[in-house]
C-alpha positions in Angstrom: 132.1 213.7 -100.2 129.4 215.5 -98.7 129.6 219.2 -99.3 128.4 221.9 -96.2 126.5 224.5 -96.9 128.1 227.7 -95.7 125.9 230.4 -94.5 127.4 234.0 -94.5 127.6 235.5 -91.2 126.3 239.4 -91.9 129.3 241.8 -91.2 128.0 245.2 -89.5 130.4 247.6 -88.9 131.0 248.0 -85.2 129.3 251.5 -85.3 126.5 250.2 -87.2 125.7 247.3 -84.6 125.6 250.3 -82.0 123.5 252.1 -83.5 120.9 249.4 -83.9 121.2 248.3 -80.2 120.4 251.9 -79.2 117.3 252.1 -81.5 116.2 248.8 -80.0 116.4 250.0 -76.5 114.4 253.4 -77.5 112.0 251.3 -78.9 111.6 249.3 -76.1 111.4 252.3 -73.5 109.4 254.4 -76.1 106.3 250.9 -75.0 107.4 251.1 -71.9 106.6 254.7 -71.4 103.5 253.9 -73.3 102.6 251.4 -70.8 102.9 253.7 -68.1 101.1 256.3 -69.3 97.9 254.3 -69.6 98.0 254.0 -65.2 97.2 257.1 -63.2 96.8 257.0 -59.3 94.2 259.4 -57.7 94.9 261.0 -54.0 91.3 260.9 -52.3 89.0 261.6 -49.1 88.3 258.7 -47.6 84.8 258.9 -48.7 85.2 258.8 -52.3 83.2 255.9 -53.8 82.5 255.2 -57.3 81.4 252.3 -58.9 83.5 249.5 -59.6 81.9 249.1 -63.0 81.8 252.6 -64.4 85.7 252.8 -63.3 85.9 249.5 -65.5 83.8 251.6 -68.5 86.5 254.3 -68.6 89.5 252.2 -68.7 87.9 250.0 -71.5 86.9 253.4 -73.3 90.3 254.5 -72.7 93.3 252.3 -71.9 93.8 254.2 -69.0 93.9 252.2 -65.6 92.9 254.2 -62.6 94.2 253.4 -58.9 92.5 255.5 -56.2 94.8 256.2 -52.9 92.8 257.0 -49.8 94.7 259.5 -48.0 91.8 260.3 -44.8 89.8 263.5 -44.9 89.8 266.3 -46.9 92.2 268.2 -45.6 94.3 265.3 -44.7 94.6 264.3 -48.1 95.5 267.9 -49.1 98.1 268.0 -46.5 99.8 264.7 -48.2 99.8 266.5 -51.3 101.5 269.7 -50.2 104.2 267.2 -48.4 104.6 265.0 -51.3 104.4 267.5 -54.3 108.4 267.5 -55.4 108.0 263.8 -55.9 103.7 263.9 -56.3 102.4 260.5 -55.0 99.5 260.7 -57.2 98.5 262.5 -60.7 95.6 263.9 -59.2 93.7 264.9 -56.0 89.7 264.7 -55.5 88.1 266.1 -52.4 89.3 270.0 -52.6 86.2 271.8 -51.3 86.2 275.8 -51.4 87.5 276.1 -47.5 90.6 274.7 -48.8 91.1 276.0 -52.2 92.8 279.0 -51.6 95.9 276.9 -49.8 96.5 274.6 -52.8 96.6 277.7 -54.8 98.9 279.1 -52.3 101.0 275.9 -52.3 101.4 275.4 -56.1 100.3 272.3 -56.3 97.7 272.2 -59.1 98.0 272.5 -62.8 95.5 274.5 -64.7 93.0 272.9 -66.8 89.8 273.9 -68.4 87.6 270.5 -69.4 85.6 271.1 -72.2 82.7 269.4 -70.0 82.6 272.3 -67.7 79.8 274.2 -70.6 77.3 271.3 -68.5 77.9 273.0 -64.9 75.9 276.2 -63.8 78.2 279.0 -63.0 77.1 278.8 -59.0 79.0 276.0 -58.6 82.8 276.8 -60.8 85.6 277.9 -59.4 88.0 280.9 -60.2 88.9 281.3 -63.5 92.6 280.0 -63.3 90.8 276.9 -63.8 93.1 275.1 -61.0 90.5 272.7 -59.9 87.0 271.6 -61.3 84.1 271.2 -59.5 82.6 267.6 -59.3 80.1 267.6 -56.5 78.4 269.8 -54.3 76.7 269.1 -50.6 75.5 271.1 -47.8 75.5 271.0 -44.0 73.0 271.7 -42.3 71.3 271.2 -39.0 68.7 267.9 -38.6 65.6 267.4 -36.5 63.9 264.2 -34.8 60.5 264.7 -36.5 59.0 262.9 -33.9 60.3 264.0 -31.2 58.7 267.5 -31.9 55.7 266.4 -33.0 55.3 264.7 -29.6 56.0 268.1 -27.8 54.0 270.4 -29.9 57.3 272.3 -30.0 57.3 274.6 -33.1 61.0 274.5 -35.4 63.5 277.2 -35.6 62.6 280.0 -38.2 66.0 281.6 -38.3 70.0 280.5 -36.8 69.5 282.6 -34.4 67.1 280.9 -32.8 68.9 277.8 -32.1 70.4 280.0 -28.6 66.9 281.1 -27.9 66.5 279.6 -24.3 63.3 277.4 -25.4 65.4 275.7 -27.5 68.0 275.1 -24.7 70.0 271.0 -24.2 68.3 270.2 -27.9 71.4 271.0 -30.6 74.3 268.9 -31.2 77.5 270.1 -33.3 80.7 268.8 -34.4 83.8 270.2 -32.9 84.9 272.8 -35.6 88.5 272.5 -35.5 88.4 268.1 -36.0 84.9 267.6 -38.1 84.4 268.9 -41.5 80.7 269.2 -41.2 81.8 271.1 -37.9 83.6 273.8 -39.6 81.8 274.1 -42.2 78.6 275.0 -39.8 81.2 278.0 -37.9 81.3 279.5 -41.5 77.5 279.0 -41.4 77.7 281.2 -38.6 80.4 283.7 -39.8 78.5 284.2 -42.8 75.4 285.1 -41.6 76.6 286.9 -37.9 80.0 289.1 -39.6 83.3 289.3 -38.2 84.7 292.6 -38.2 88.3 291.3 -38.3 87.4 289.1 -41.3 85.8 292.4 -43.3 82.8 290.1 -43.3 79.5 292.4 -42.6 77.5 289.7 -42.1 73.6 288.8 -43.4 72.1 289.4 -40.6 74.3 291.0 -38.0 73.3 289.2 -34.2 71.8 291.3 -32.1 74.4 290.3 -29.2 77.8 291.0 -31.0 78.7 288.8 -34.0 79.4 285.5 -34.9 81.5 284.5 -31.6 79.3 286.1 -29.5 76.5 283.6 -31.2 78.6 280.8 -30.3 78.8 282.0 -26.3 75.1 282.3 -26.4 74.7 279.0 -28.0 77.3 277.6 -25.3 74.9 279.2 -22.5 71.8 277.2 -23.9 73.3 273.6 -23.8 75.0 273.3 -26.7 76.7 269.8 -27.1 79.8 269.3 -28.9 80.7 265.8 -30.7 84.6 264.8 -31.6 83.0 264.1 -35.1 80.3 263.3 -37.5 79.6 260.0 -36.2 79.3 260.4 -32.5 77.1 263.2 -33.2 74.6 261.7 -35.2 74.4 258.1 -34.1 75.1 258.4 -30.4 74.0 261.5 -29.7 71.1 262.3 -31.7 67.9 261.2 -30.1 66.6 259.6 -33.4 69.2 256.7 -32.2 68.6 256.7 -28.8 70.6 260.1 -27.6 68.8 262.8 -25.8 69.6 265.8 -29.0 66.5 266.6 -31.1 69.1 268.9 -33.7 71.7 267.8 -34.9 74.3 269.1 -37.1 74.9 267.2 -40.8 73.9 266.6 -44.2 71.5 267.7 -46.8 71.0 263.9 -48.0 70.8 262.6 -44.8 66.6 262.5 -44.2 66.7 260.7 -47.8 69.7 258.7 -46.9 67.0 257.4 -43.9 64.3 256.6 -46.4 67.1 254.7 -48.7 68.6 252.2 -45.8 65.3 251.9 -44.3 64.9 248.3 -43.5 61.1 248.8 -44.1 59.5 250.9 -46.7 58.9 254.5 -45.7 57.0 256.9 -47.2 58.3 259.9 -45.0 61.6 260.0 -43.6 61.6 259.9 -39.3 64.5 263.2 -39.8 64.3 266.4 -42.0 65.9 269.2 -43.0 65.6 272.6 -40.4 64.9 274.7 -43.0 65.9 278.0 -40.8 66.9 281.3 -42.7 71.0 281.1 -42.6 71.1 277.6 -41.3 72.9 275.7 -44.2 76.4 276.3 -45.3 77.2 274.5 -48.7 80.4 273.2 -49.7 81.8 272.4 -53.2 84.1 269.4 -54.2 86.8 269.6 -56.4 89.0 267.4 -58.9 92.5 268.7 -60.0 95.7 267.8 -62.1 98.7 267.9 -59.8 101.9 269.4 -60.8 104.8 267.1 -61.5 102.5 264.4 -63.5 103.9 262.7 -65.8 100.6 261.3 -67.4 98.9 264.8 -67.5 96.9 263.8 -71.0 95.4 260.9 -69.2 94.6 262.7 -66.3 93.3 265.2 -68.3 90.8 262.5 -69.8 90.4 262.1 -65.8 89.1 265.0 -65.4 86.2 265.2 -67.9 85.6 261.4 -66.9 84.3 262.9 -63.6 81.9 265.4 -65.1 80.4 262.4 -67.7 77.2 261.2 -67.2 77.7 257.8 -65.2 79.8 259.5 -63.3 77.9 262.3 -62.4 74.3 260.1 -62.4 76.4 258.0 -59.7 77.3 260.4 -56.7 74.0 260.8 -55.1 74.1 256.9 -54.2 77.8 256.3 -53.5 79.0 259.6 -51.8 75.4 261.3 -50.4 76.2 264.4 -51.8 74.3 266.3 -55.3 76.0 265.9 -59.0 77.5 269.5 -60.5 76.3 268.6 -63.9 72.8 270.4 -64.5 71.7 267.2 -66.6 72.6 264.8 -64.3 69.7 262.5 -63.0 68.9 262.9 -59.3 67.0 259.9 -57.4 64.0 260.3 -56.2 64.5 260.5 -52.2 67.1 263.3 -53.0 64.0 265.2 -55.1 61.6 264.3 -52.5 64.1 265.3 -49.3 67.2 266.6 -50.6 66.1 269.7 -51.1 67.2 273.0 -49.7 64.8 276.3 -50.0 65.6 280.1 -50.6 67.6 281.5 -48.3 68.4 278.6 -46.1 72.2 279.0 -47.5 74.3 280.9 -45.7 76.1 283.1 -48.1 79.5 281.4 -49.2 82.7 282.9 -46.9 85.5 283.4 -49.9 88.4 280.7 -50.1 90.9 283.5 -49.6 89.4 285.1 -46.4 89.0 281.4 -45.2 92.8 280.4 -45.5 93.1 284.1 -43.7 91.2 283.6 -40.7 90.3 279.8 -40.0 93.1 279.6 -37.7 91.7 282.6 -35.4 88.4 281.7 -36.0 89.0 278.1 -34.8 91.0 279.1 -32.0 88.2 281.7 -30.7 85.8 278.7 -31.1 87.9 276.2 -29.0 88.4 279.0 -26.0 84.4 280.1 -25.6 82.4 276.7 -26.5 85.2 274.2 -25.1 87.1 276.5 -22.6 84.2 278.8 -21.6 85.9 281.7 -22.0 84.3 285.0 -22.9 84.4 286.2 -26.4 86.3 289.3 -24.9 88.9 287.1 -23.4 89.5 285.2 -26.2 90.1 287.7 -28.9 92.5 289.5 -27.0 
């Protein structure tokens, strides 16, 4: 007779088998929660670029995977932020430039942090001491010529802004429309900066000799002034390096390198430059910050001095045309050669908070004298 062999089943109090169930699920969330909280997504411009490789670097460093979520311009991007910031799309937003810092602040929708990288910036380019956002790149609009098409006319360049309405220089300059094109606003600070506007409490650098900044822009309007929807139009279409019939244009810094770089033959010169003219440039400084309502704030923390490391840093001149923050950061050499702005050229920065005042007003004067033709009497009333 063939005996079975009894096995004892294990008898666990009722209470006891709970408890064990419970710790298994906490267990299982408590990975779970660690899974999660190696993915952060990042709200971006549309013109954020980075390397697929050094994104690749960080999450191997790291654990962390990054997703980046494209959310249109600047301010567009910004917008979906304030929208979305009781349930945050994203753990943080890139692409805050000083025009639109003091509405984030305004709108809550940063968390403060202070990355230990920031020692590598120069103080020019940091931000206010709440330590909301942190700066990550820094670019400059200013106005373009058509070496060539100078040269060919013996016409000599604008020395100061002012000069741009000066009637020899009349049918030559194209802008951006201010109140659609980022390199279009930023150029009316340009002008606010250096021309004052009473209303603003801004004295000005160099007060215009017909009235202020507005009365600039009806002057300017007067002498042929063309306005493009945006960036594009302006600059391939309109400017007379690609065939339109405007020596000036309105854009970037990078841009005579950016010629030299895409060039489809060598060149030792670029065929655009710079117009180095006293108050011409306005410059603009990108931000990075940690949204309220994160729940991975640690990894976007790590984030955050990810942007201000080396490969990052050594990286933006070449995927996003504008200069690194970091003073140690390696610049090619067609941004050394023709990236370069000189003393004074700057326009002196108009402050965030007098911005998020005034940019309303100051963009509907705009639209009334150089689209309207209005007067700048008519349209400050």
């Amino acid at each position: 007779m063939t005996r079975k062999l009894h096995i004892p089943t294990p008898k666990f109090p009722a209470i006891k088998l709970t408890k064990l169930i419970v710790a298994l699920l906490v267990a299982a969330l408590a990975l779970l929660g660690t899974a999660a909280a190696q993915r952060i997504t990042v709200l971006t411009h549309s013109s954020f670029s980075l390397p697929t490789e050094v994104i690749e670097e960080f999450t191997a460093a790291t654990g962390i995977e990054v997703v980046f979520l494209p959310a249109g311009d600047a301010g567009e991007a910004l917008n979906r932020a304030i929208l979305t910031k009781a349930r945050p799309v994203g753990d943080l937003l890139f692409g805050v430039d000083d025009s639109l810092l003091e509405r984030a602040r305004h709108e809550g929708i940063f968390l403060p942090y202070r990355s230990p990288a920031l020692q590598g910036v120069p103080e020019e380019y940091r931000f206010a001491a709440d330590d909301l956002v942190t700066p990550v790149d820094v670019g400059w609009v200013i106005p373009n010529i058509d070496v060539a098409w100078f040269a060919e006319r013996e016409l000599a360049l604008p020395q100061t802004l002012e000069e741009l309405a000066d009637p020899k220089y009349a049918d030559l300059l194209v802008v951006q429309n201010a109140a659609t094109s980022s390199p279009g606003l930023a150029f009316l600070l340009a002008t606010v900066a250096r021309f004052g506007d009473a209303a603003a409490g801004i004295e000005g650098l160099a007060p215009y000799a017909g009235g202020d900044w507005l009365d600039f822009w009806a002057d300017l309007t007067a002498n042929g002034v063309e306005v493009a929807d945006g960036w594009t139009d302006a600059y391939y279409t309109l400017f007379s390096h690609y065939g339109g019939t405007r020596p000036v244009v309105v854009s970037y810094l990078s841009s005579p390198a950016a010629e030299v770089i895409f060039a489809e033959e060598p060149l030792a010169t670029p065929p655009t430059a710079n117009l180095s003219c006293q108050g011409c440039a306005y410059r603009q400084i990108e931000a990075i910050g940690i949204l309220a309502g994160t729940q991975q704030q640690e990894a976007a923390q790590a984030f955050v001095d990810f942007m201000l490391s080396a490969a990052v840093q050594d990286a933006i001149p070449m995927e996003m045309f504008v200069h690194p923050v970091l003073a140690a950061a390696e610049l090619p050499a067609e941004f050394v050669e023709h990236a370069s702005v000189a003393p004074g050229v700057t326009a002196p920065a108009v402050p965030s908070d007098v911005i998020q005042a005034n940019q309303q007003r100051w963009l509907a004067e705009w639209t009334a004298v150089v689209l309207q033709g209005r007067t700048p009497e008519a349209a400050r009333r």
